[in-house]
C-alpha positions in Angstrom: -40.4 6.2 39.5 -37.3 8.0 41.4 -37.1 8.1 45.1 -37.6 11.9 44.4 -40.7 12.0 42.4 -41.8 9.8 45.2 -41.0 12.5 47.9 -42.5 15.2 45.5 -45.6 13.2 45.6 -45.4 12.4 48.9 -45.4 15.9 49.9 -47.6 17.2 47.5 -50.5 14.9 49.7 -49.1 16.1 52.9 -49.3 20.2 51.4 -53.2 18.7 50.3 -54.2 17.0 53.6 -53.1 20.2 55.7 -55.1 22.5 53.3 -58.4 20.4 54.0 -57.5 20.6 57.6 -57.2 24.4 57.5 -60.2 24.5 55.5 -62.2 21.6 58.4 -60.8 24.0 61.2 -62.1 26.7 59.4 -66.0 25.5 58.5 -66.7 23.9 62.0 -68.3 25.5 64.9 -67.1 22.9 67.4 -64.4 24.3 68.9 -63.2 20.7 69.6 -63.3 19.6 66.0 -61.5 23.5 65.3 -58.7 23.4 67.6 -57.6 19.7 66.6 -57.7 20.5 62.6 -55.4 23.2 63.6 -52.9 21.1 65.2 -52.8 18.2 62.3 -52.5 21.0 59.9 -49.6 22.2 62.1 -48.3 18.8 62.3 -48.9 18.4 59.0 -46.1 21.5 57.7 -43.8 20.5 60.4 -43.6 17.0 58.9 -43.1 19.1 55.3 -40.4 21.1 57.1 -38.7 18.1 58.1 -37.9 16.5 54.9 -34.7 18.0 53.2 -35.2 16.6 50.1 -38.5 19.2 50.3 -36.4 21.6 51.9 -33.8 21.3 49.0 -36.2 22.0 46.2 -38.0 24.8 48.3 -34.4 26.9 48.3 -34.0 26.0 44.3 -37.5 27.6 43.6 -36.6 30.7 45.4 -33.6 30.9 43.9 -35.5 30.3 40.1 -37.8 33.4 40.9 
């Protein structure tokens, strides 16, 4: 396995973990519980933003479409 299947897989989790979070923040009435799904989702897609291996093949997709 490359380095870069590795990141693709890597991030695919993250871009998995910060949908349950959304969806968490979403179903829960404690506003506690709500406002700290938020933030890991938000940390979550800055982490994704960070990598520019992910930013890379973000630009190449647009580009495809």
């Amino acid at each position: 396995m490359t380095v870069g299947t590795q990141v693709q897989q890597t991030l695919a989790g993250l871009k998995s973990a910060q949908a349950s979070f959304e969806t968490f923040a979403l179903q829960t009435d404690n506003q506690q519980a709500k406002q700290m799904y938020q933030q890991t989702a938000q940390q979550t897609q800055q982490i994704q933003q960070e990598e520019p291996q992910y930013n890379q093949n973000q630009q190449q997709q647009q580009q495809k479409q």
